[in-house]
SETI-284799 format. One record per atom (N, C-alpha, C, CB): x, y, z negated; residue in one letter; atom name. Coordinates in Angstrom, 2 decimals, m for minus. Each point is the difference from the previous one (the first is absolute). Glycine has a CB too. Layout:
<nodes>
[node [X Y Z] "A" "CA"]
...
</nodes>
This chain:
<nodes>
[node [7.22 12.68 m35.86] "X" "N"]
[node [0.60 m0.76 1.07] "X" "CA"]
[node [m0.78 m1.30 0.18] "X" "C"]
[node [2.27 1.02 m0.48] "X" "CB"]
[node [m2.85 m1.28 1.50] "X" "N"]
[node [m0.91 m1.75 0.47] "X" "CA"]
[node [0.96 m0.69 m0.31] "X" "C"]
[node [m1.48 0.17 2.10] "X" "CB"]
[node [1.25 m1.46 m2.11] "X" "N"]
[node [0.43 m1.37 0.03] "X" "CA"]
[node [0.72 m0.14 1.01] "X" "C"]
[node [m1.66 m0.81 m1.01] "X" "CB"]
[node [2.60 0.05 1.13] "X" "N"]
[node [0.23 m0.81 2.23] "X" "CA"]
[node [m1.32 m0.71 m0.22] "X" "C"]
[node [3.18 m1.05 0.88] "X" "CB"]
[node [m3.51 0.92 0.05] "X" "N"]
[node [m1.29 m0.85 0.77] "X" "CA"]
[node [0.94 m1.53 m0.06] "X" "C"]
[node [m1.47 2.26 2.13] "X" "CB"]
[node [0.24 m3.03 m2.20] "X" "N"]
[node [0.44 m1.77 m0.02] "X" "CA"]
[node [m0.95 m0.40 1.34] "X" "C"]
[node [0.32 m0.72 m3.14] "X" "CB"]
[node [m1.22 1.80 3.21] "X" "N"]
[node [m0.91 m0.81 1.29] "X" "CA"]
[node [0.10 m0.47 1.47] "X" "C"]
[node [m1.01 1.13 m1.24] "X" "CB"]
[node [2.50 m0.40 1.01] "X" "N"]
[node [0.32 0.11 1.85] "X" "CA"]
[node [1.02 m1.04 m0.10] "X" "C"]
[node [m0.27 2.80 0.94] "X" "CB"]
[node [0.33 m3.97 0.05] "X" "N"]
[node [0.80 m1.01 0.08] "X" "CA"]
[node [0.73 m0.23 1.63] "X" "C"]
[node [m1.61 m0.94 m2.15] "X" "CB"]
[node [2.55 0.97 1.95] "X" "N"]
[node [0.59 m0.47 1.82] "X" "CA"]
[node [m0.59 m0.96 0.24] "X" "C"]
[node [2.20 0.50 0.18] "X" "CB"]
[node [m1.82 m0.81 1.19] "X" "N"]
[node [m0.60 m1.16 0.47] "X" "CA"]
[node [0.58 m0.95 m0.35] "X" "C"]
[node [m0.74 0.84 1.53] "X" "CB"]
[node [m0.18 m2.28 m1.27] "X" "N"]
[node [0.52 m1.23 m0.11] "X" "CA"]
[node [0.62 m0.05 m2.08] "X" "C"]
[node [0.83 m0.03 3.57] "X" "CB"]
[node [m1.17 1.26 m4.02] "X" "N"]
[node [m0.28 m0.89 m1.68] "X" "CA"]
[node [m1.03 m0.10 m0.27] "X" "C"]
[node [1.48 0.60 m1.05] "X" "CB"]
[node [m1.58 m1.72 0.08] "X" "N"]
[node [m1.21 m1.15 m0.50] "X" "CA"]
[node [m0.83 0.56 m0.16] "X" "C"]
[node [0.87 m1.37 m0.99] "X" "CB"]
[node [m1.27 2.24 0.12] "X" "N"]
[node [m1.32 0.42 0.16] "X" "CA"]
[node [m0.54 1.48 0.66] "X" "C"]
[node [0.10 m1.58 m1.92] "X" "CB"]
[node [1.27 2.01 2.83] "X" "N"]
[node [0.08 1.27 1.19] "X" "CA"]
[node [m0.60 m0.56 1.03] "X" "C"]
[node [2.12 1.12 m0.50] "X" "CB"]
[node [m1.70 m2.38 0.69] "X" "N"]
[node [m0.13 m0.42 1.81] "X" "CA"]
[node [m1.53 0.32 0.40] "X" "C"]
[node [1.85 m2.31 0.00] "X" "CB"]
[node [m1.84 2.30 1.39] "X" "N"]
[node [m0.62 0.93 0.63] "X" "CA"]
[node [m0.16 m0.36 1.30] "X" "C"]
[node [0.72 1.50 m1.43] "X" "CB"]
[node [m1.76 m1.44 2.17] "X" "N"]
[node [m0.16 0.13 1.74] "X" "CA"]
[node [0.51 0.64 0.60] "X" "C"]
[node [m1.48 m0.34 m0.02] "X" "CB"]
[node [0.97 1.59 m0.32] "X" "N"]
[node [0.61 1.54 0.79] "X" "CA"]
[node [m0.52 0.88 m1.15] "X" "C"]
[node [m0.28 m0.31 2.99] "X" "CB"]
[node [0.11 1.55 m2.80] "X" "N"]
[node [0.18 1.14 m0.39] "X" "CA"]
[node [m1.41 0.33 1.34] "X" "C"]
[node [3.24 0.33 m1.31] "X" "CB"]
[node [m4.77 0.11 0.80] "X" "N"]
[node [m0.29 0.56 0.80] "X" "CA"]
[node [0.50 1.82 m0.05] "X" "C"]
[node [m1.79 m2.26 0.05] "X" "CB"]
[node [1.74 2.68 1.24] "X" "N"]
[node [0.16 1.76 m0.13] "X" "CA"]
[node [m1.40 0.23 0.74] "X" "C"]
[node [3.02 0.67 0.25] "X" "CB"]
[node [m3.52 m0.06 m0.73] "X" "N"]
[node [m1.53 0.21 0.55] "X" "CA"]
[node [0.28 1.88 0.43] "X" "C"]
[node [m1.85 m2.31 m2.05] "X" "CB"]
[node [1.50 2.60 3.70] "X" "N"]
[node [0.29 0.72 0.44] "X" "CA"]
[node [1.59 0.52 0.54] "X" "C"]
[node [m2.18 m0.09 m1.15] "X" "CB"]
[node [3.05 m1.35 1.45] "X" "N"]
[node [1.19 0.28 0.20] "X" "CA"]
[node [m0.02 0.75 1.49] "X" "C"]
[node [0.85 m2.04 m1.65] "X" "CB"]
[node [m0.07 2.64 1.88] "X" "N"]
[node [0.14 0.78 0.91] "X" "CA"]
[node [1.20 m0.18 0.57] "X" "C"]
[node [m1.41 1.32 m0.93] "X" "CB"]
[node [1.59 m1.33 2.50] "X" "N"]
[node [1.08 m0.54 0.80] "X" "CA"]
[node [0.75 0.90 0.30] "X" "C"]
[node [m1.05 m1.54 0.81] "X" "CB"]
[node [1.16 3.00 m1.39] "X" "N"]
[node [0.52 0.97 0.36] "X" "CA"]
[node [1.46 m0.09 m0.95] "X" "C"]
[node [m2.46 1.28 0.82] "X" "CB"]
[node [3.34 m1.15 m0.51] "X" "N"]
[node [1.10 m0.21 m1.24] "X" "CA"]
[node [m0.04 1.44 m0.70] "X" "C"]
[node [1.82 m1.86 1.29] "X" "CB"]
[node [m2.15 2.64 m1.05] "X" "N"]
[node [m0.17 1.42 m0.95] "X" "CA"]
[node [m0.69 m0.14 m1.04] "X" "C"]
[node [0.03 1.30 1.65] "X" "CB"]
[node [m1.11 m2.20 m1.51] "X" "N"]
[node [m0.83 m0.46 m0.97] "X" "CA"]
[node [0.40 m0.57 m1.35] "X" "C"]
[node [m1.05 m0.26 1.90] "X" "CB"]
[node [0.41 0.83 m3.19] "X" "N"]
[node [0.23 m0.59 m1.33] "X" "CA"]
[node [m0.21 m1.44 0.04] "X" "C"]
[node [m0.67 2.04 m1.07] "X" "CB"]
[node [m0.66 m2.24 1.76] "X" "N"]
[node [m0.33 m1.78 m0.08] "X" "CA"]
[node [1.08 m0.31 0.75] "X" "C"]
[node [m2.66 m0.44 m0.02] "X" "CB"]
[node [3.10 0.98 1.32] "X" "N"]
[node [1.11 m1.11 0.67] "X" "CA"]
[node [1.15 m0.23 m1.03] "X" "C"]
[node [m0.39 0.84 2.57] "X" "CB"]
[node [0.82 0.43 m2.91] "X" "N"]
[node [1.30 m0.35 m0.53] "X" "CA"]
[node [m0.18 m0.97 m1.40] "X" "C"]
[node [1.00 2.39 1.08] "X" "CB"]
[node [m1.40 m2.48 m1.81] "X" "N"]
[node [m0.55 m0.55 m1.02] "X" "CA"]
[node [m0.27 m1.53 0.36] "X" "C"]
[node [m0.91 2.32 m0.72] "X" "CB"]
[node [0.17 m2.72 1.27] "X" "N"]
[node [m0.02 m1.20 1.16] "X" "CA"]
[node [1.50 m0.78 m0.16] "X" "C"]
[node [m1.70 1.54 1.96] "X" "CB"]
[node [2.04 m0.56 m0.75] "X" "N"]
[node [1.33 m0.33 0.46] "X" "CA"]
[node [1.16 m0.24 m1.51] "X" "C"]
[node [m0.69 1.65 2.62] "X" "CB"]
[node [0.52 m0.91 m3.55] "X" "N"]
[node [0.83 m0.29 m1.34] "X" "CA"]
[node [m0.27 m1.48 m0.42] "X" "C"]
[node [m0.20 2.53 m0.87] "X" "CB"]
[node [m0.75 m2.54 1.19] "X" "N"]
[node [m1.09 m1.06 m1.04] "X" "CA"]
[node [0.81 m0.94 0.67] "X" "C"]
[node [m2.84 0.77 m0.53] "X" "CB"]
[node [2.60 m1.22 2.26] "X" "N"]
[node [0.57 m0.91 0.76] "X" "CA"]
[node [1.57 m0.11 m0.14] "X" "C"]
[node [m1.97 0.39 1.44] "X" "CB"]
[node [2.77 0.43 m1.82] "X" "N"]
[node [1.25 0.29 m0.13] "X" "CA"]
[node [0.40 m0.73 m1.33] "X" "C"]
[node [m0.20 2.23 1.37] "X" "CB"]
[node [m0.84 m2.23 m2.38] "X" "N"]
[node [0.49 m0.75 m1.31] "X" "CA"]
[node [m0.91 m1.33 0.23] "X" "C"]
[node [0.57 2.27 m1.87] "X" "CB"]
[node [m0.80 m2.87 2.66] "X" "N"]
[node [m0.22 m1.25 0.21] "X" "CA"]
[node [m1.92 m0.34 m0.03] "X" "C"]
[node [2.90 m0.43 m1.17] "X" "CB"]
[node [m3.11 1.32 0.99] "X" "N"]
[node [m1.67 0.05 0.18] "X" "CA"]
[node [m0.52 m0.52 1.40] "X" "C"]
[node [m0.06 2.13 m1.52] "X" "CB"]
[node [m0.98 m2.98 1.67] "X" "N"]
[node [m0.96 0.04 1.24] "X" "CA"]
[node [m0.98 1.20 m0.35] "X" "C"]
[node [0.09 m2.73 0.59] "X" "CB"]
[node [m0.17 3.37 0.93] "X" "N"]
[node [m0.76 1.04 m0.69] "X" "CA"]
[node [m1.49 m0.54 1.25] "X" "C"]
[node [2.41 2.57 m1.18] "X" "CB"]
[node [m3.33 m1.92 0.39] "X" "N"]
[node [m1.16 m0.30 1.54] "X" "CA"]
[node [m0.44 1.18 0.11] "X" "C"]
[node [m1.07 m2.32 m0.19] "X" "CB"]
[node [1.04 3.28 1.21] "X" "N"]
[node [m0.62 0.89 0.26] "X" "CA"]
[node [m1.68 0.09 0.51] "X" "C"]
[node [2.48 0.30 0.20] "X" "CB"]
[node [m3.38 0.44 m0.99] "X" "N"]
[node [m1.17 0.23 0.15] "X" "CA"]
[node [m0.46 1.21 0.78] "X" "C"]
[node [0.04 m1.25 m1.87] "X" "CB"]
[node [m0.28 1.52 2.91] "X" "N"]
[node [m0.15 0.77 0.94] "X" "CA"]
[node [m0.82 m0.44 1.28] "X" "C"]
[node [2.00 0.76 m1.02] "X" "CB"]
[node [m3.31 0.00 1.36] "X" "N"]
[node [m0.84 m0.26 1.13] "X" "CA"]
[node [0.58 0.63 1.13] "X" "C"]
[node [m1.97 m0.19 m1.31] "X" "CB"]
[node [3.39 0.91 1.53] "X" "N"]
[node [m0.08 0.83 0.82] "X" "CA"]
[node [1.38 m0.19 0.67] "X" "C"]
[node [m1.76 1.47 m1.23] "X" "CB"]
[node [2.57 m2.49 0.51] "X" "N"]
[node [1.39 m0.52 0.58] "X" "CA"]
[node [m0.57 m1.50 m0.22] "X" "C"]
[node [2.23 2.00 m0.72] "X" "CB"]
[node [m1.27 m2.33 2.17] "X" "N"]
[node [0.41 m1.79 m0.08] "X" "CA"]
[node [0.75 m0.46 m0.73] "X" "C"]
[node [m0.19 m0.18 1.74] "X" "CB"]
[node [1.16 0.95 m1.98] "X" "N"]
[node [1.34 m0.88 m0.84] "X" "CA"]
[node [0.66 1.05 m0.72] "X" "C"]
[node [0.63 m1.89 1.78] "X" "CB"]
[node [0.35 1.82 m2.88] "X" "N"]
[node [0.78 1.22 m0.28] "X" "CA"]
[node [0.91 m0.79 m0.80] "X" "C"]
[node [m1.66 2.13 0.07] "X" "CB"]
[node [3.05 m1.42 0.22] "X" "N"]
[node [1.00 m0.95 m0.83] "X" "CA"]
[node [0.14 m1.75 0.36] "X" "C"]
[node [m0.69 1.87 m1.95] "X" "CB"]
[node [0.32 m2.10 3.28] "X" "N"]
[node [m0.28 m1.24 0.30] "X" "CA"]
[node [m0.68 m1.37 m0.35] "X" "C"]
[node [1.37 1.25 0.44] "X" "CB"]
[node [m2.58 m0.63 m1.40] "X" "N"]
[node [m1.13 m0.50 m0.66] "X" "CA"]
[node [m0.75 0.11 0.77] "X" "C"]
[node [0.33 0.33 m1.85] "X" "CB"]
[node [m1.46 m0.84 2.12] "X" "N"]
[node [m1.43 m0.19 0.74] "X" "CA"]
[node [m1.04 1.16 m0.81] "X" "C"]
[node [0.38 m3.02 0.58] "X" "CB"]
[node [m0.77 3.72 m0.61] "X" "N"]
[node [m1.02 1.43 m0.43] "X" "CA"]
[node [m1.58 m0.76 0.05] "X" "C"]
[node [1.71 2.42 1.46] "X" "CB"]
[node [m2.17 m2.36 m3.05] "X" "N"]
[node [m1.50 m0.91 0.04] "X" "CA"]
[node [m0.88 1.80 0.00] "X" "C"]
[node [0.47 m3.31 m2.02] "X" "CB"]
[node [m1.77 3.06 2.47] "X" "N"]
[node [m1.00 1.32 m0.20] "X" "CA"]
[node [m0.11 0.13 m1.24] "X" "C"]
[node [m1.34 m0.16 1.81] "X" "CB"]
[node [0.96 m1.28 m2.37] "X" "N"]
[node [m0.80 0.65 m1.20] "X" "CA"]
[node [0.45 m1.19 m1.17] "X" "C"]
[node [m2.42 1.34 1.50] "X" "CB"]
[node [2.93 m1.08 m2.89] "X" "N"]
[node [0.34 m1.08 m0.91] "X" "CA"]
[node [m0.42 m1.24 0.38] "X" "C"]
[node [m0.05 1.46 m1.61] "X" "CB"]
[node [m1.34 m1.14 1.48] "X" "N"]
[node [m0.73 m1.10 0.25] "X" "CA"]
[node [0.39 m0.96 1.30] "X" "C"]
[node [m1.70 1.47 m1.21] "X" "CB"]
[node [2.31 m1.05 1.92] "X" "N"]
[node [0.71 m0.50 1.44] "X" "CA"]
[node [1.14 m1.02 m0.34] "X" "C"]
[node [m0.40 2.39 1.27] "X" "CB"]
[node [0.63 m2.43 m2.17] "X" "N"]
[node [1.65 m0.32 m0.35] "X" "CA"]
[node [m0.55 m1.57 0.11] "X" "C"]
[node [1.46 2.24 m1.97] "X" "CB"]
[node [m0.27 m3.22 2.32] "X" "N"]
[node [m0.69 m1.29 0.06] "X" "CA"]
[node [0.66 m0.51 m1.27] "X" "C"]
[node [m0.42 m0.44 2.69] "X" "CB"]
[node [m0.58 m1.12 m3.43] "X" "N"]
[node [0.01 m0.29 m0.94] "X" "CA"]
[node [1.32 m0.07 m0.62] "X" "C"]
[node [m1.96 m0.78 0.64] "X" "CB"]
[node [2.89 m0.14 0.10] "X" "N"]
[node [1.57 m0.33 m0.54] "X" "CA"]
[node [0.18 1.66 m0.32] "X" "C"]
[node [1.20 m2.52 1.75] "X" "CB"]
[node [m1.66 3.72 m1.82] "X" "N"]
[node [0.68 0.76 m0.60] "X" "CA"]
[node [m0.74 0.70 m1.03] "X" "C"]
[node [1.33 0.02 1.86] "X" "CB"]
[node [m2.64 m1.25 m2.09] "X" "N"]
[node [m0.69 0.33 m1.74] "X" "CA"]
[node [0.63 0.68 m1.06] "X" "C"]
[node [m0.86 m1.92 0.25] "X" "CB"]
[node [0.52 2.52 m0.80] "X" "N"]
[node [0.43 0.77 m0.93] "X" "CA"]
[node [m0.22 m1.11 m1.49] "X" "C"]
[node [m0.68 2.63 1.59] "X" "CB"]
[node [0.96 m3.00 m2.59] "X" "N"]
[node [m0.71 m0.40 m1.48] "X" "CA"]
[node [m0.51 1.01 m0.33] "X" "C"]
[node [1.34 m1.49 m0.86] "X" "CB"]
[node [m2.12 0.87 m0.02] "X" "N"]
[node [m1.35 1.09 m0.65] "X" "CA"]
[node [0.62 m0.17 m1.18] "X" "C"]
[node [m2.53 m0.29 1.18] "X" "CB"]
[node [2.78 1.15 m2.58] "X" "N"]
[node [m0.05 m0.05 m1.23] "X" "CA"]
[node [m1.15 m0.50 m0.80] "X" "C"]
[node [1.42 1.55 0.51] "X" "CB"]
[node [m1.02 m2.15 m1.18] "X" "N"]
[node [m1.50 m0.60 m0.72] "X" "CA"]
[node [m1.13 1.27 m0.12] "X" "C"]
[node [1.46 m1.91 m1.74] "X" "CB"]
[node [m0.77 3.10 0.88] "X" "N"]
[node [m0.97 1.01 0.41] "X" "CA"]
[node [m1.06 0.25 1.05] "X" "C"]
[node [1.65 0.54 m0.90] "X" "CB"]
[node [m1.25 m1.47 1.97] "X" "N"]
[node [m0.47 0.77 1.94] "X" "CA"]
[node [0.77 1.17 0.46] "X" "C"]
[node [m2.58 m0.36 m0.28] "X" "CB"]
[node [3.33 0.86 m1.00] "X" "N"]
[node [1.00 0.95 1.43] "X" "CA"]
[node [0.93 m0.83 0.52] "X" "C"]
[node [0.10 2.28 m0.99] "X" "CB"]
[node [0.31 m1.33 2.38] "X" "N"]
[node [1.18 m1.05 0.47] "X" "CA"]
[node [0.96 0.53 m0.45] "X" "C"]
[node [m0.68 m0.83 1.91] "X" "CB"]
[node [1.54 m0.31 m2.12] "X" "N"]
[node [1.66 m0.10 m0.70] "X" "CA"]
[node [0.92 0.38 1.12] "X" "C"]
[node [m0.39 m2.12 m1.70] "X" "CB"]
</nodes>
């Protein structure tokens, strides 16, 4: 039997808090795994940002093409490692 996980934190605790939640390839279709998932995420208090070249908006977020699109205020921290946290 695993452990519970400690890594996943709601929003707005101390060392959870968070910008958004990117979803890279969210999809505006509500049939969709990414939508609904999204939409959970936003439902438990998440900003979510959707990454998608092929929608404007989804879930009433603004849709960036490419990560790299995302503007700064929604920097990610880097782990000392260089992965992102």
């Amino acid at each position: 039997m695993a452990a519970p996980s400690k890594g996943i934190r709601g929003p707005g605790t101390r060392s959870g808090s968070t910008s958004g939640v990117e979803v890279v390839g969210l999809s505006d279709k509500p049939d969709r795994d990414s939508y609904r998932v999204a939409e959970y995420l936003q439902r438990q208090g998440y900003r979510i940002i959707p990454v998608n070249p092929t929608v404007d908006a989804v879930l009433g977020e603004k849709s960036y093409a490419s990560v790299s699109d995302i503007p700064a205020r929604f920097a990610r921290r880097r782990h000392p490692s260089g992965h992102r946290r």
